[in-house]
C-alpha positions in Angstrom: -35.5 -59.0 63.1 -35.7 -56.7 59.8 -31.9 -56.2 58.7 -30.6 -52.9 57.0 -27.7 -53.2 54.7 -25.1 -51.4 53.1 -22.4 -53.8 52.6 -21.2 -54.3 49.1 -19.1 -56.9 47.6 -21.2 -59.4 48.6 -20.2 -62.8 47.2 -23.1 -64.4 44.7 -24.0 -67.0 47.9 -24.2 -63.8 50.4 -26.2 -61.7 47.9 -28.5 -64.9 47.3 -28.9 -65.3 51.5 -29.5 -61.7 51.5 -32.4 -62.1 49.2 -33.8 -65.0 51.1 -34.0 -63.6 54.2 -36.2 -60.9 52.5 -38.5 -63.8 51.8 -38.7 -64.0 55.6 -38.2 -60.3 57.2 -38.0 -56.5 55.7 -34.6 -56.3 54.2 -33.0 -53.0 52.9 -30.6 -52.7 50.9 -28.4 -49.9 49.3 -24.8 -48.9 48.5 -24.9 -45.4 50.0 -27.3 -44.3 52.6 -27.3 -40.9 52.5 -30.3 -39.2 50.9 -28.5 -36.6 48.7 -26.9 -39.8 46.5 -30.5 -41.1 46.2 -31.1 -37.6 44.8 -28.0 -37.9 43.3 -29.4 -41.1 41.7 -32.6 -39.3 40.5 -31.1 -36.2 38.9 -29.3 -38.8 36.5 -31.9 -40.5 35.5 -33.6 -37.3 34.7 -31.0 -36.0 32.7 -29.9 -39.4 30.8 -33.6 -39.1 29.7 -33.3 -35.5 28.6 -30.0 -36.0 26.8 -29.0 -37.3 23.6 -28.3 -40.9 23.4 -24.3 -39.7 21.9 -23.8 -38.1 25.0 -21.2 -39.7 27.0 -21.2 -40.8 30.8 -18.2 -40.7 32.8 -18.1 -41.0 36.8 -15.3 -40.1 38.9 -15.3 -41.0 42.5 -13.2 -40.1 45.6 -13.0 -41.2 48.9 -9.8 -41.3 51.9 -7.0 -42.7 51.6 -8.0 -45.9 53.5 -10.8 -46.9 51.5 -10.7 -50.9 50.6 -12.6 -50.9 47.6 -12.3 -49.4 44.5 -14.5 -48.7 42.8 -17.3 -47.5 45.6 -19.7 -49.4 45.8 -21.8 -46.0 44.7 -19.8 -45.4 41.8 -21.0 -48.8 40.9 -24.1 -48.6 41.2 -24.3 -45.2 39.3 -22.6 -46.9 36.4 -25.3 -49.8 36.2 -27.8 -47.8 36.2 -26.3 -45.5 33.5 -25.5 -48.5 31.5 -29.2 -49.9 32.4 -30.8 -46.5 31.2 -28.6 -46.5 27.9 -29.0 -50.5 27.6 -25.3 -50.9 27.5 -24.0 -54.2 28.8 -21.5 -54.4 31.5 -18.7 -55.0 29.2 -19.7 -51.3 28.3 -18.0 -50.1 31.3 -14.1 -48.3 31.1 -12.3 -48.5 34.9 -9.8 -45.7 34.3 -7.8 -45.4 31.2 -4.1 -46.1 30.8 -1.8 -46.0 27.2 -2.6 -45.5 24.1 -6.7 -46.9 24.3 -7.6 -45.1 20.6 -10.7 -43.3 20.2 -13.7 -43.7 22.9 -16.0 -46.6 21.6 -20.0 -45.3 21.2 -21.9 -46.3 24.5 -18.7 -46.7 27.0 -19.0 -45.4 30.4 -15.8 -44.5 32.2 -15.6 -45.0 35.9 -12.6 -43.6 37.7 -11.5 -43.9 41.3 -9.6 -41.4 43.2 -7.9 -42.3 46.8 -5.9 -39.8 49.1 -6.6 -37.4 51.6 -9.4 -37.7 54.1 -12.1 -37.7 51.3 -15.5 -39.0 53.4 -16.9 -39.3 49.7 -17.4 -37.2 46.5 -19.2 -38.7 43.8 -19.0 -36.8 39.9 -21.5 -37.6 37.0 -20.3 -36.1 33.9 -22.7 -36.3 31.0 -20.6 -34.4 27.9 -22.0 -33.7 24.7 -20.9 -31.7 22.0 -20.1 -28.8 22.6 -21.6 -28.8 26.0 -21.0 -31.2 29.4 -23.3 -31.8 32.5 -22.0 -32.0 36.2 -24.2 -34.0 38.7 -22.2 -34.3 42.0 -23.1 -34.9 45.9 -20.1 -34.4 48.3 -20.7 -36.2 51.8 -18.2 -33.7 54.1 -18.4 -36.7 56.8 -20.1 -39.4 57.3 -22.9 -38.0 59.5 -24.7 -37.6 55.7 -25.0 -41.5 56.5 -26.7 -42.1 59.6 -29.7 -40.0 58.2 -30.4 -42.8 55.1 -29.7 -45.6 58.1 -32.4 -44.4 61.0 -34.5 -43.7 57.9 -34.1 -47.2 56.5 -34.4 -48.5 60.3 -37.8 -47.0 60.9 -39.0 -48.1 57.3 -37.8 -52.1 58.2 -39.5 -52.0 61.4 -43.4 -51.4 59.8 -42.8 -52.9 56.9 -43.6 -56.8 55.1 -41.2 -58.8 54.2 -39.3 -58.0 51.4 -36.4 -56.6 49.5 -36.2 -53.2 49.8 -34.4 -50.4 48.7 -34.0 -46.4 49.6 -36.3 -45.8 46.4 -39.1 -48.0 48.4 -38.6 -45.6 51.6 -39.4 -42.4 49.9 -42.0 -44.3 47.4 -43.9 -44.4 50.3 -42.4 -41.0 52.2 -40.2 -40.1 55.0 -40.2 -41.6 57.9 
């Protein structure tokens, strides 16, 4: 059967059995299913490749209370694809800030988790400049936003190869 999948924090062996299974059914994978993060996703790129290089990249996410995890695995995922797009290593990345951490070193990205309320999910790319800042945000009000990425992703799976695929790969090829 093809498998959808959104779990993160997938141990090296899971992500590797994940992978092979691709080699035998469609597999899809992604850290948020909902459509408007994809977008979300694509609007950064756009505007890391229309801004300065100095500019700097912070993400702030914020989700319920009860969430396990912290970072999201979303807010993740926005910041490796920042770093990727800047070609900043991993060490590159700032979770929160605390003390007396001097001045902000030249390529960091700063991701920063929020927990309380009832928060579905809220996710903040701020790209500040001099002088000037950008705001790219998507704000899932409940977690119907979701299930429209998942029966999206199901219908993909079900025609396609096997294979590793993503949300990009779904709309590469249009909605289904």
């Amino acid at each position: 059967m093809p498998l959808v999948s959104g779990t993160t924090g997938l141990s090296a062996d899971e992500e590797a059995a994940v992978r092979a299974a691709g080699g035998r059914v469609a597999v899809l994978r992604a850290t948020n299913f909902s459509l408007g993060v994809l977008a979300l996703r694509r609007a950064v790129a756009a505007a890391l490749a229309a801004v300065p290089e100095s500019w700097d990249i912070e993400i702030v996410e914020r989700h319920h209370r009860a969430k396990a995890d912290s970072p999201s695995g979303t807010a993740l995922t926005l910041a490796g694809e920042a770093a990727a797009a800047r070609g900043v290593s991993p060490e590159g990345l700032r979770f929160g800030r605390h003390g007396r951490v001097g001045a902000r070193p030249a390529g960091e990205i700063g991701v920063h988790a929020v927990r309380g309320g009832s928060w579905t999910g809220d996710h903040e790319v701020l790209l500040a400049g001099d002088g000037e800042w950008l705001e790219l945000r998507h704000v899932a009000q409940d977690r119907a936003a979701f299930a429209h990425g998942v029966l999206a992703a199901a219908r993909f799976v079900a025609r396609a190869t096997p294979g590793l695929y993503t949300l990009d790969h779904l709309l590469a090829r249009g909605r289904s």
